[in-house]
Backbone as CSV, one residue per row, in Angstrom:
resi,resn,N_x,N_y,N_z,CA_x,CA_y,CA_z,C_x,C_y,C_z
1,UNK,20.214,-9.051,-13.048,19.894,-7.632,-12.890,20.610,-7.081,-11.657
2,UNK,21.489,-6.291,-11.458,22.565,-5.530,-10.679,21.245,-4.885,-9.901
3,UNK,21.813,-4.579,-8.775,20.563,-3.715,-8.194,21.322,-2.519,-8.167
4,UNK,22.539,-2.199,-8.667,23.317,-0.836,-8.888,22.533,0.317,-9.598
5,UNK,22.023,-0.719,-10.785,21.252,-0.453,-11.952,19.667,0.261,-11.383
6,UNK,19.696,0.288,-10.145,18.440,0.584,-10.258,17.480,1.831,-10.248
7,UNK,18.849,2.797,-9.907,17.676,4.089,-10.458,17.391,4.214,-12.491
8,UNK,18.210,3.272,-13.289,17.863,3.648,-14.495,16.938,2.722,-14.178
9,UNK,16.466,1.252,-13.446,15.218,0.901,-14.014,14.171,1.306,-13.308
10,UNK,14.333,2.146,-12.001,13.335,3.348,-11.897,12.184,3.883,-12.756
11,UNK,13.688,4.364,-13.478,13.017,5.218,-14.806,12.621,4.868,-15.838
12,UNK,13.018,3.760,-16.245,12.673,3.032,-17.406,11.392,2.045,-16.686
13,UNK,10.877,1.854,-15.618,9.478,1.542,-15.402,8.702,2.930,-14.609
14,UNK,9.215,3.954,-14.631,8.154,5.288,-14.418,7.800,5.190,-15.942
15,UNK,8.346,5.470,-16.707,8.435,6.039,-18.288,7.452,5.370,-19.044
16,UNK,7.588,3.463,-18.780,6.474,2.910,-19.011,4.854,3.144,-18.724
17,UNK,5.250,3.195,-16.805,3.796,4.022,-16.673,2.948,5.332,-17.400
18,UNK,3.846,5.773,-16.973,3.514,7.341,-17.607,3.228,7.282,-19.118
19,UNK,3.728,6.635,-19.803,3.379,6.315,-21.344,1.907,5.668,-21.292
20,UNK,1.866,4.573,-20.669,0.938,3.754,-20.729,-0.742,4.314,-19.814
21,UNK,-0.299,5.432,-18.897,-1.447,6.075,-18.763,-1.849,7.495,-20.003
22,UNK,-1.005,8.005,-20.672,-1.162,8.840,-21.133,-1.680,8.118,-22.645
23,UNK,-1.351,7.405,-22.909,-2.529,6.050,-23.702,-3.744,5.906,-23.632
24,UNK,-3.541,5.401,-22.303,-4.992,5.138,-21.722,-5.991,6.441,-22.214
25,UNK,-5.692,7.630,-21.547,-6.894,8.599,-21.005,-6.395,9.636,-22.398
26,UNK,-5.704,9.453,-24.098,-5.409,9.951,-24.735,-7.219,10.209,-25.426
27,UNK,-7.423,9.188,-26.093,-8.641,8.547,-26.195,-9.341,7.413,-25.932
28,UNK,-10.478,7.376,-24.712,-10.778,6.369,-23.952,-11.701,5.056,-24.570
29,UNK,-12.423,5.957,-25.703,-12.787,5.173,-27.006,-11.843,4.669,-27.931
30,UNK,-10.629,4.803,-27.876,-9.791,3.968,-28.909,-9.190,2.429,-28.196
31,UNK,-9.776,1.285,-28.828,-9.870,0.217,-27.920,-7.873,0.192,-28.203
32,UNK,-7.510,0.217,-29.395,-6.051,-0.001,-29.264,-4.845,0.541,-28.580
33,UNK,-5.676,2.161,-28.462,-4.829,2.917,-27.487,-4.497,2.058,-25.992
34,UNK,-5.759,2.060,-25.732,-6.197,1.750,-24.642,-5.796,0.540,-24.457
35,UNK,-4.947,-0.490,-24.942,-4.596,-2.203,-25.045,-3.095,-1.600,-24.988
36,UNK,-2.654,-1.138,-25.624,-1.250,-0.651,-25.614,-0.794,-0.249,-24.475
37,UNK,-1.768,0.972,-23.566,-1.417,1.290,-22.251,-1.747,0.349,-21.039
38,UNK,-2.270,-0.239,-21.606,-2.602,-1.390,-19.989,-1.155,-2.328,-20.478
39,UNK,-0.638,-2.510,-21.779,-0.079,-3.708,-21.948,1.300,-3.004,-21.566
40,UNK,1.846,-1.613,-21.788,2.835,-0.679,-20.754,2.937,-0.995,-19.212
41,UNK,1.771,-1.097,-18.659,1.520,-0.737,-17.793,1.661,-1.872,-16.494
42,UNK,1.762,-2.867,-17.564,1.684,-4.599,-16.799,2.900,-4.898,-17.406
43,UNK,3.584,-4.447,-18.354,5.376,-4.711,-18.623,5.963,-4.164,-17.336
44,UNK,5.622,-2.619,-16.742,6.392,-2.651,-15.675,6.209,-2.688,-14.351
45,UNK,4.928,-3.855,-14.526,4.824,-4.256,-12.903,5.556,-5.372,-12.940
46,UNK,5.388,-6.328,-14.071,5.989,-7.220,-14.366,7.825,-7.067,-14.268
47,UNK,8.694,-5.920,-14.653,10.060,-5.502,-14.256,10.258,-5.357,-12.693
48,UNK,9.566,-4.480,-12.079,9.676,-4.048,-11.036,9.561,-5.480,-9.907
49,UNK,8.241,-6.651,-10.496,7.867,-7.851,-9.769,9.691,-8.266,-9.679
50,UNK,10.285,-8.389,-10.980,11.212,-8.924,-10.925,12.803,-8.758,-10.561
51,UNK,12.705,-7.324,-10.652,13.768,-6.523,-9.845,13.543,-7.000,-8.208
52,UNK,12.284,-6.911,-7.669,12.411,-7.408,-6.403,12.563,-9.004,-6.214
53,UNK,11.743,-9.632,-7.154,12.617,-11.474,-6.968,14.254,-11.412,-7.069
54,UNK,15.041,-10.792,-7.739,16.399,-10.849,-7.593,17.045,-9.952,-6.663
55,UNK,16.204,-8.720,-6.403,17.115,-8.124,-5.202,16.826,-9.398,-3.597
56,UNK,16.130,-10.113,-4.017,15.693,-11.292,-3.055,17.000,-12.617,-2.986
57,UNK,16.860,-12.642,-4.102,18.084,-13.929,-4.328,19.380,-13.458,-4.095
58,UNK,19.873,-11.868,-4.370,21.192,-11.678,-3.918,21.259,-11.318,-2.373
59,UNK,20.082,-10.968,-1.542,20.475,-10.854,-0.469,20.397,-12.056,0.110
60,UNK,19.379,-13.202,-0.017,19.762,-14.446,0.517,18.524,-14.516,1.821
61,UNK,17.237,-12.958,1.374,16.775,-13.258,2.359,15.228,-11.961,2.155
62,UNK,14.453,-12.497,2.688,13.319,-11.857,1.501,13.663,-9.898,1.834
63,UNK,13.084,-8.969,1.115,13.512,-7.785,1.109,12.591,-6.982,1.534
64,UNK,12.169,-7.202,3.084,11.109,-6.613,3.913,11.698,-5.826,5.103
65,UNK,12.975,-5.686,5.180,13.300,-5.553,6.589,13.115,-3.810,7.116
66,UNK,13.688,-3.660,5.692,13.828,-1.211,6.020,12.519,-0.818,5.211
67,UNK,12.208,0.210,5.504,11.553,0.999,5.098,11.592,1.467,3.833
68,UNK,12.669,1.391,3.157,13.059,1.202,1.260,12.897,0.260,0.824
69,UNK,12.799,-1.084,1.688,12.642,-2.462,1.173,10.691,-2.418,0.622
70,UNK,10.455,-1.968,1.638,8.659,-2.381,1.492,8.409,-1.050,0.680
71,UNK,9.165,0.236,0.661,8.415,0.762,-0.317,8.488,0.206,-2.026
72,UNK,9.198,-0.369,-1.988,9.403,-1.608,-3.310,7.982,-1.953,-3.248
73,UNK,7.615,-3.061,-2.861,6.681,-3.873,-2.298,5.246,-2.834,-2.640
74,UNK,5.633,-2.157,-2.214,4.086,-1.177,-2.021,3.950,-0.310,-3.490
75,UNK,4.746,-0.353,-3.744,5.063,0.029,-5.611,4.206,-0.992,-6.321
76,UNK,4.641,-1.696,-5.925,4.187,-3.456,-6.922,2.737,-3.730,-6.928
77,UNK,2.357,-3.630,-5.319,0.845,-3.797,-4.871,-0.006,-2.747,-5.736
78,UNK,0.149,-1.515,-5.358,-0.345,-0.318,-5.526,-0.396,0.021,-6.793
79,UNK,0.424,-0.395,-7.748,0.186,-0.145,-9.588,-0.640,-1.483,-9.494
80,UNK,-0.407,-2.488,-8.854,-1.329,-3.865,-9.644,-2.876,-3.211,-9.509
81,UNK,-3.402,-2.960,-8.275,-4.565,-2.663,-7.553,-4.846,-1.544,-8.303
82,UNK,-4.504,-0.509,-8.291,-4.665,0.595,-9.286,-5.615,0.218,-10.911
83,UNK,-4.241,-1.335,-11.568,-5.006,-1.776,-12.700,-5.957,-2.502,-12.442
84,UNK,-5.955,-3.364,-11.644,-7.016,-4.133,-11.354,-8.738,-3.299,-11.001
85,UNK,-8.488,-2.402,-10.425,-9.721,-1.764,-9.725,-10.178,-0.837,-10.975
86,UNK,-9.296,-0.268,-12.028,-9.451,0.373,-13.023,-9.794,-0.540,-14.325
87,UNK,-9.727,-1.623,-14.067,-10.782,-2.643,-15.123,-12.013,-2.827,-14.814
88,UNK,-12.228,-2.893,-13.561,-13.458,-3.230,-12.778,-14.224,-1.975,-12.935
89,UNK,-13.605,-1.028,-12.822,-14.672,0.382,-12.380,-14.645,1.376,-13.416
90,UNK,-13.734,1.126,-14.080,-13.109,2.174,-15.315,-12.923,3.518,-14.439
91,UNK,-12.461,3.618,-13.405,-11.904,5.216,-12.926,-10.607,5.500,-13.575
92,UNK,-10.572,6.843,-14.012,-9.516,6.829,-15.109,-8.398,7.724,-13.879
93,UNK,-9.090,8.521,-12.561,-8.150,8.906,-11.988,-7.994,8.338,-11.217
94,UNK,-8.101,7.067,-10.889,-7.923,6.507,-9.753,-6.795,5.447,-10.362
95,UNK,-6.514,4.964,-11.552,-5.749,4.738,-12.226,-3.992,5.536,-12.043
96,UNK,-4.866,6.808,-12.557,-3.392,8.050,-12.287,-2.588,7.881,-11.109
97,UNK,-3.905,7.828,-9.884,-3.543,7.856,-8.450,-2.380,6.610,-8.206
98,UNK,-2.699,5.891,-8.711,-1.901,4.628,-8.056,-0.883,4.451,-8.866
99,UNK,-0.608,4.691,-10.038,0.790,4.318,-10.675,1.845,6.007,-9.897
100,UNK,0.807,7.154,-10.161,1.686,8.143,-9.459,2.319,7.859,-8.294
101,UNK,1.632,6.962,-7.429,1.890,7.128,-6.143,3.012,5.830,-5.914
102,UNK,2.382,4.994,-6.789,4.000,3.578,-6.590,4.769,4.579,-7.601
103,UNK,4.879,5.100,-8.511,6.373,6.262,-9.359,6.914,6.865,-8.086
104,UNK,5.917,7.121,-7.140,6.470,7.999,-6.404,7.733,7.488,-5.421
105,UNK,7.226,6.447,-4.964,7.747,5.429,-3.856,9.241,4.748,-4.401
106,UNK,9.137,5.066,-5.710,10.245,4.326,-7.074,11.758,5.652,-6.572
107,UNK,10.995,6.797,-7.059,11.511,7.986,-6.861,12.392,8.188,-5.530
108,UNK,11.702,8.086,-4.205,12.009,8.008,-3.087,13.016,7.168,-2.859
109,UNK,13.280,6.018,-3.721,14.180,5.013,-3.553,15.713,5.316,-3.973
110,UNK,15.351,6.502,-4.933,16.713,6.914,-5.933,17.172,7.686,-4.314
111,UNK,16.631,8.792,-4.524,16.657,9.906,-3.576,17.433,9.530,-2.000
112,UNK,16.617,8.179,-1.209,17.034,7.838,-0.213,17.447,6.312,-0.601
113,UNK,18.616,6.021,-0.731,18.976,5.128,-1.661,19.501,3.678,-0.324
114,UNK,19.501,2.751,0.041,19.242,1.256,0.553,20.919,1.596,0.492
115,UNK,21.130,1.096,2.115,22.690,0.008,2.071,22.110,-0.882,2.667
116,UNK,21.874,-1.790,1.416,21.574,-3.301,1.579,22.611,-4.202,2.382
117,UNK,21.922,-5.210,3.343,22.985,-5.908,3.453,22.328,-7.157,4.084
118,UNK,23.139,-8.627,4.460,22.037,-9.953,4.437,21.963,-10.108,5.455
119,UNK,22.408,-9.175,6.572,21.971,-9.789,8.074,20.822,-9.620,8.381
120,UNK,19.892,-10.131,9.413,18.818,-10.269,9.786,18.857,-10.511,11.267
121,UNK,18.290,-9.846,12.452,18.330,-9.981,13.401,17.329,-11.307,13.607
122,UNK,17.398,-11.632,14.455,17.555,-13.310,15.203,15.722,-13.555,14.922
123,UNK,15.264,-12.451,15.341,13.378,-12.411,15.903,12.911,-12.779,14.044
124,UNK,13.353,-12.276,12.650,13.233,-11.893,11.731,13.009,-13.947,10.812
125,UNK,13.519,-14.354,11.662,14.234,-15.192,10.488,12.932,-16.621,11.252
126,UNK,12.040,-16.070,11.739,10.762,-16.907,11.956,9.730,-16.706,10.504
127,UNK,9.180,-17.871,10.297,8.282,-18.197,9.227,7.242,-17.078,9.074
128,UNK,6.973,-16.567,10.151,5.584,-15.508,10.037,6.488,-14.257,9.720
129,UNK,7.318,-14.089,9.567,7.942,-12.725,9.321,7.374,-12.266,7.739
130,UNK,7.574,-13.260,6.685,7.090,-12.447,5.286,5.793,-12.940,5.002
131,UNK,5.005,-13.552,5.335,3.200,-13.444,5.319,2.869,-12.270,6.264
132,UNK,3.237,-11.857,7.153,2.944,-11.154,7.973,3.498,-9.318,7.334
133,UNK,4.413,-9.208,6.778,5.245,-7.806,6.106,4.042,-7.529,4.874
134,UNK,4.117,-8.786,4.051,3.556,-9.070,2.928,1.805,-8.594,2.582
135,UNK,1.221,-9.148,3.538,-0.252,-8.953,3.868,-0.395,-7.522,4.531
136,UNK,0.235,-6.485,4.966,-0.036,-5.585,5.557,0.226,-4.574,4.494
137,UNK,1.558,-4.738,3.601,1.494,-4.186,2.711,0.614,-4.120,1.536
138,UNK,-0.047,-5.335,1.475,-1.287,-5.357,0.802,-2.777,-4.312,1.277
139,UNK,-2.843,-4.507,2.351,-3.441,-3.584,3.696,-3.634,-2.566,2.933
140,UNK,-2.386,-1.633,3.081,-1.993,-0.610,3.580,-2.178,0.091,1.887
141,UNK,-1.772,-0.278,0.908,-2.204,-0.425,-0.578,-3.764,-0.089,-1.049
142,UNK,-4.529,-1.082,-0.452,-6.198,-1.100,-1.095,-6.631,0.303,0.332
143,UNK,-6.046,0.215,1.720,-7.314,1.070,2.421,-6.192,2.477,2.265
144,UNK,-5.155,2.770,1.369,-4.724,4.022,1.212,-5.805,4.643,0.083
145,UNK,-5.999,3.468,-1.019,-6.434,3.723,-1.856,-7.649,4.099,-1.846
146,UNK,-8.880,3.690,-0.861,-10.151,3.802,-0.171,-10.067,5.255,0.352
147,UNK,-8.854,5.611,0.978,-9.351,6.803,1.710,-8.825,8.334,0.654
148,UNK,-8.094,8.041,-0.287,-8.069,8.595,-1.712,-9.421,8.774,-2.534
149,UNK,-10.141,7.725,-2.534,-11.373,7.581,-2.916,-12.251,8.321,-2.548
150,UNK,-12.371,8.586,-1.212,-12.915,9.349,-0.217,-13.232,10.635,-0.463
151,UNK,-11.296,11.182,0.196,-11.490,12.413,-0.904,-11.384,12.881,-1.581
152,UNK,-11.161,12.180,-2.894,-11.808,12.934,-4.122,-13.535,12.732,-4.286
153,UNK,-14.120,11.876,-3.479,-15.939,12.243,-3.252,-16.160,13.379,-2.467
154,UNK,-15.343,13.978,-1.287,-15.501,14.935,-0.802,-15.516,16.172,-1.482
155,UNK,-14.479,16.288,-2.294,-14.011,17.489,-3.204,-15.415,17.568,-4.338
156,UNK,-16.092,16.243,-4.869,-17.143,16.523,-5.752,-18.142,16.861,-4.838
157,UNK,-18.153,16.680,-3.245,-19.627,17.456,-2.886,-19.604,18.098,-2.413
158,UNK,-18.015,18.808,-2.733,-18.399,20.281,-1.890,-17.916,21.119,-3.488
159,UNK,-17.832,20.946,-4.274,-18.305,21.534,-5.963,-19.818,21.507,-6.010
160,UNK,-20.009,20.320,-5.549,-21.974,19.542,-6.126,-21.808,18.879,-6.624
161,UNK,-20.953,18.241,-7.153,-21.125,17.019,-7.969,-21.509,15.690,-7.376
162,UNK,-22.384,15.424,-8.203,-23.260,13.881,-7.096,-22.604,12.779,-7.786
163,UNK,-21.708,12.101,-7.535,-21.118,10.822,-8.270,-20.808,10.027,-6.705
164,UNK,-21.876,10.074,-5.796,-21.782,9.442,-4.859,-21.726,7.929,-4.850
165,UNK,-22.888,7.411,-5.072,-23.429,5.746,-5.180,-22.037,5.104,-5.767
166,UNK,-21.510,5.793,-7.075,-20.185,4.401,-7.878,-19.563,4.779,-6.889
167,UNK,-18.096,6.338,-5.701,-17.374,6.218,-4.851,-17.887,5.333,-3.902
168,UNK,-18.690,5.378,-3.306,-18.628,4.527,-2.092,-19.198,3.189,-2.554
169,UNK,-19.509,2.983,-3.072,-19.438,1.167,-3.689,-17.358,1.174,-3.763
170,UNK,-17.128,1.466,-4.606,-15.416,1.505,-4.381,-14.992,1.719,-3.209
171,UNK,-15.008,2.722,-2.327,-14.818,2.625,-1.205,-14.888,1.357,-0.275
172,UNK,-16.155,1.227,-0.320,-16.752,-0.049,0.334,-15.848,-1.320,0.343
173,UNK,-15.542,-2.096,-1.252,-14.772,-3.234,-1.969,-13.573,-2.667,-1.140
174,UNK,-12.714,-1.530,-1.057,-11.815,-1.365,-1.327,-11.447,-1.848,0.401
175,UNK,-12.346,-1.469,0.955,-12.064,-1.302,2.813,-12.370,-2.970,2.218
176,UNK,-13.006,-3.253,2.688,-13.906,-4.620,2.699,-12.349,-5.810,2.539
177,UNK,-11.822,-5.710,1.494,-10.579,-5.969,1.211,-9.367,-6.181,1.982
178,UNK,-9.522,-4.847,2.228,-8.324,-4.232,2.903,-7.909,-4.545,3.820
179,UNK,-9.348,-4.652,5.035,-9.576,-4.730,5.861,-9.147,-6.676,6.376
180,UNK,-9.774,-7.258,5.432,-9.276,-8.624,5.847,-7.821,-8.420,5.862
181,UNK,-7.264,-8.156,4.897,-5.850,-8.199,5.106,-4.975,-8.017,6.097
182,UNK,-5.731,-6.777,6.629,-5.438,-6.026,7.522,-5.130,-6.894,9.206
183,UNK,-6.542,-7.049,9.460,-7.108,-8.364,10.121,-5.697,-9.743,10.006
184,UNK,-5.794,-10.023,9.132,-4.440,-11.439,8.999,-3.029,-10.787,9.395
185,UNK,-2.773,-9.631,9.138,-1.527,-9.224,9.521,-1.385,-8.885,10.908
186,UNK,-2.376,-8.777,11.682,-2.253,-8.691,13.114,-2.303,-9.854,13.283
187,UNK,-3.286,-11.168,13.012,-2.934,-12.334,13.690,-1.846,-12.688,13.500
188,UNK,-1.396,-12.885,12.179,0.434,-13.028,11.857,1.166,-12.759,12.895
189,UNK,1.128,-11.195,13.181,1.886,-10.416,13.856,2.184,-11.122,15.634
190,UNK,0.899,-11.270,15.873,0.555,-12.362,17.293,1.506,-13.446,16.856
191,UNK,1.177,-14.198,16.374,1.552,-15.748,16.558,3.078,-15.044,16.224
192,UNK,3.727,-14.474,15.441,5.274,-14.240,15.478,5.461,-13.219,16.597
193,UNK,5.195,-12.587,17.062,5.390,-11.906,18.227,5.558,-13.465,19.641
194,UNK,4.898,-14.705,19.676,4.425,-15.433,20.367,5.897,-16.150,20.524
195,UNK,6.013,-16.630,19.284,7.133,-16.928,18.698,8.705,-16.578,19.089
196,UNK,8.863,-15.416,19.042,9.863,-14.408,18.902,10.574,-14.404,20.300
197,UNK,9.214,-13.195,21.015,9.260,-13.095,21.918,8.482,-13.885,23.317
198,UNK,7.821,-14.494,23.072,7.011,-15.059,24.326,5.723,-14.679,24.310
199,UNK,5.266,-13.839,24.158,3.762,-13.211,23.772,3.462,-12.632,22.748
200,UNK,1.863,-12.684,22.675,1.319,-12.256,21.808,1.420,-10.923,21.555
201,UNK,1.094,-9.985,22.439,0.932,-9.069,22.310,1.099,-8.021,23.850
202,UNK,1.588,-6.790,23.548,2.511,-5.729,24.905,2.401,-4.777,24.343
203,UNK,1.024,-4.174,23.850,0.872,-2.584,23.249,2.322,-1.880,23.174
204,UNK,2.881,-2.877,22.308,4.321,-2.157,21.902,4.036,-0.542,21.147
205,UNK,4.416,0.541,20.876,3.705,1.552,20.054,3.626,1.124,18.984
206,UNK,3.973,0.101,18.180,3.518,0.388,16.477,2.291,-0.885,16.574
207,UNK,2.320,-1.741,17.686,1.196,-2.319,18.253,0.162,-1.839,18.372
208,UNK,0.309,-0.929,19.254,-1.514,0.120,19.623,-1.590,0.922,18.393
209,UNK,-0.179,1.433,17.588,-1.474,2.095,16.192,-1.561,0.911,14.919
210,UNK,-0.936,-0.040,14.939,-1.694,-0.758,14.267,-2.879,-1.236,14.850
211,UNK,-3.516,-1.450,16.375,-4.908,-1.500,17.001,-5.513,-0.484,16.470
212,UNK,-4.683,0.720,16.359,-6.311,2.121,16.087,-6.385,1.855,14.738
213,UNK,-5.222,1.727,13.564,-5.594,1.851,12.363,-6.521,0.495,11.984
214,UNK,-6.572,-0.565,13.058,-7.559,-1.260,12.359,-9.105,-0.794,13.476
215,UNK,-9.194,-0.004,14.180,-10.345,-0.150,14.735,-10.733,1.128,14.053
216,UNK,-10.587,1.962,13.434,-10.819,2.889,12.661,-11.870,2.784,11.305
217,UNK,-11.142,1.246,10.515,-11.917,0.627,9.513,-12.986,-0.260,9.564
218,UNK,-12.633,-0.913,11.264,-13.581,-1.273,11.949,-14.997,-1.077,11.577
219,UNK,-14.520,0.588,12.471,-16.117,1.575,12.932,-16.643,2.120,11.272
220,UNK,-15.839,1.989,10.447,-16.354,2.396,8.936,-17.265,1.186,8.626
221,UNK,-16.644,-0.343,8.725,-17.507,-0.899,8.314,-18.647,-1.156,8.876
222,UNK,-18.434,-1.374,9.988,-19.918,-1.551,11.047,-20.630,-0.611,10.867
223,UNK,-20.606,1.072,10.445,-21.504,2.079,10.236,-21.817,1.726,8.796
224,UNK,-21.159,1.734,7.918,-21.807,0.908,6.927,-22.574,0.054,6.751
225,UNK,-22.425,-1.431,7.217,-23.296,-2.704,7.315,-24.393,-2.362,7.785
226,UNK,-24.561,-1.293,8.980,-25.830,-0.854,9.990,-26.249,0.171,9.158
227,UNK,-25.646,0.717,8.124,-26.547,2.230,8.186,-26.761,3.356,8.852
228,UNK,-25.749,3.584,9.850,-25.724,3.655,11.360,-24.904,4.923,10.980
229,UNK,-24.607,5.282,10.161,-23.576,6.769,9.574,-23.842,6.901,8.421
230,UNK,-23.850,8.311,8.127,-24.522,8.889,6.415,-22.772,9.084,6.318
231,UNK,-23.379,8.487,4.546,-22.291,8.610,3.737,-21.104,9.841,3.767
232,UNK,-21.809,10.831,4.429,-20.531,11.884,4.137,-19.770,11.183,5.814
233,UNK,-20.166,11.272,7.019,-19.361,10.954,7.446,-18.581,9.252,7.262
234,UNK,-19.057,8.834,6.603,-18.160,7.304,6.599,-16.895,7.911,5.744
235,UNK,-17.086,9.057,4.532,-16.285,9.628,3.423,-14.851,10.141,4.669
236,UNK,-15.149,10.829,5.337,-14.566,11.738,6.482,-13.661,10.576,7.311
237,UNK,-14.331,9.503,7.658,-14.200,8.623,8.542,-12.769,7.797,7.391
238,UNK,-12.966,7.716,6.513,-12.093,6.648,5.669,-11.013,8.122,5.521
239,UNK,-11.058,9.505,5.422,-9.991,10.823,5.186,-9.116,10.567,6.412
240,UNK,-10.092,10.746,7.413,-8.652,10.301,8.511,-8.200,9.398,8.730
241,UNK,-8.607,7.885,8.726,-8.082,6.505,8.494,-6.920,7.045,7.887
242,UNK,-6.883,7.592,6.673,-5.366,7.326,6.261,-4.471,8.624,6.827
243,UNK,-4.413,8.988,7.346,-3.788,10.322,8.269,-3.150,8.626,9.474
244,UNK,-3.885,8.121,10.193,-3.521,7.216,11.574,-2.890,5.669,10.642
245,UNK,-3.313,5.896,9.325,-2.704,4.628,8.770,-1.111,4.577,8.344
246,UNK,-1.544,6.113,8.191,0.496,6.445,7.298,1.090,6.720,8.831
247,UNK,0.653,6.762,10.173,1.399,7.256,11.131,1.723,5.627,11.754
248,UNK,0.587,5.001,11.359,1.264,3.446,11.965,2.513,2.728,11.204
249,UNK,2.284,3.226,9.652,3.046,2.655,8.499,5.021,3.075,9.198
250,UNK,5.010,4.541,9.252,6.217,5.109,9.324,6.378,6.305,10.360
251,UNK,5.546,6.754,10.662,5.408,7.890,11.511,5.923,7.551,12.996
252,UNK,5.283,6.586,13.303,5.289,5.786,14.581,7.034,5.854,14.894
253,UNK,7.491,5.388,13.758,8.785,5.352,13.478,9.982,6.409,14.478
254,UNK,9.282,7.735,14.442,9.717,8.869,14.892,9.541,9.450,16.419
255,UNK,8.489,8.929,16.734,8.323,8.837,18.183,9.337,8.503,18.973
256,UNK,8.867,9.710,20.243,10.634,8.942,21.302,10.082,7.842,22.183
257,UNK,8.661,7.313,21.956,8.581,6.122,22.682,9.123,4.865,21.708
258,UNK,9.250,5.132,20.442,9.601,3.882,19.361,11.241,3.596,19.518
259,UNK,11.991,4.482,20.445,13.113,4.305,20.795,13.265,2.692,21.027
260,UNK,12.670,1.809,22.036,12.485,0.894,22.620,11.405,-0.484,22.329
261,UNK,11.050,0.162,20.808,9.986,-1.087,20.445,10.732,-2.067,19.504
262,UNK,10.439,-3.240,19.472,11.033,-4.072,18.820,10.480,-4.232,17.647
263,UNK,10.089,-3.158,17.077,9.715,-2.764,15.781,11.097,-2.001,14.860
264,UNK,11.857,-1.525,15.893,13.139,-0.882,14.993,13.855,-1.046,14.048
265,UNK,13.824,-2.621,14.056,14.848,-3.593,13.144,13.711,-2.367,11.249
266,UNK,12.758,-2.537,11.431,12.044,-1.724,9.858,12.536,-0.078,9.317
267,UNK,13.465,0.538,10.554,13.393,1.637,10.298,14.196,1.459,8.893
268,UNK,14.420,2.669,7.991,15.232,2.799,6.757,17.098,3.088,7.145
């Protein structure tokens, strides 16, 4: 598979999605509809899984390094989790949410298009580099998806609609999740930072907001476990999580203190 090729297989795994949700939610009582679009829908996670195993083998080196590399990655996560959480819960828009949003990331790829190439700066080519990329992107996947969750519960209670108890049970799984992940990708991050450079840790900037974006989910879960915060603010609490989560993801990126962090090697 050419990776030249890859805005047609873009499209030829959007097309799948999009078929395979418009299946789905055609009629939700037709068990065959409904087998057809999940079975769409896992053909092109299954392409996309594999477009990234070979854009892997021709560079000679896993495909985490830019910011086009992991939005791959976060495509892959984000439709799996999407199906996965949409078997479990049957949310039919929370389904939408996540294949739209990896189409989207697909899209972005045409648009701002990768000059790939196999070098790797020196710090990169330590063992914790792809458990550590890998697990955050997982992260960053389930607690985007949590704070999506969020608000669309917000939007039903300020209509009135009470479909509280099933969102925040989802919510909940979804942080709960997330959150470990989250958790392993900072220790990762330590021991290869340790590695690399000599220490663990030097509130580098994408350092301290990966500290806030995890002490953020933190204070969600601990008000949770305690009871210690009513549901609308934990809802609020998970809305801005992802506002400080997308600024640790890429935002950070833009800062004139990120001039100097040894986080740069990720920019796109």
């Amino acid at each position: 598979m050419d990776w030249g090729n890859f805005p047609v297989m873009a499209i030829i795994i959007s097309s799948l999605w999009i078929v395979g949700i418009i299946l789905i939610g055609i009629n939700k009582n037709n068990r065959w509809l409904k087998l057809s679009g999940k079975s769409l829908l896992v053909l092109g996670i299954i392409i996309l899984s594999t477009l990234l195993a070979t854009l892997w083998v021709q560079l000679e080196r896993p495909p985490l390094r830019t910011l086009g590399e992991t939005r791959l990655w976060y495509s892959v996560f984000l439709a799996a989790i999407g199906l996965i959480f949409y078997l479990r819960w049957k949310y039919y828009w929370f389904i939408v949410y996540s294949f739209f949003m990896a189409g989207l990331f697909l899209v972005l790829n045409i648009y701002m298009p990768e000059n790939f190439n196999k070098t790797l700066m020196p710090a990169l080519h330590s063992p914790w580099f792809v458990p550590h990329v890998i697990v955050y992107i997982i992260a960053y996947a389930l607690l985007g998806a949590s704070s999506i969750v969020a608000v669309v519960q917000l939007y039903y209670n300020y209509k009135g609609q009470n479909k509280q108890h099933n969102a925040i049970q989802l919510s909940d799984n979804l942080v709960y999740l997330g959150f470990s992940f989250l958790t392993m990708g900072l220790l990762f991050g330590a021991l290869w930072a340790k590695e690399a450079w000599g220490h663990y840790w030097t509130w580098d900037p994408k350092e301290t907001w990966a500290f806030l974006t995890w002490a953020v989910y933190l204070i969600y879960i601990h008000g949770r476990i305690r009871n210690s915060i009513k549901v609308n603010t934990a809802l609020w609490i998970l809305a801005m999580g992802f506002v400080i989560l997308l600024m640790c993801w890429f935002g950070v990126n833009y800062l004139p203190s990120a001039a100097n962090s040894v986080h740069t090697y990720s920019n796109a």
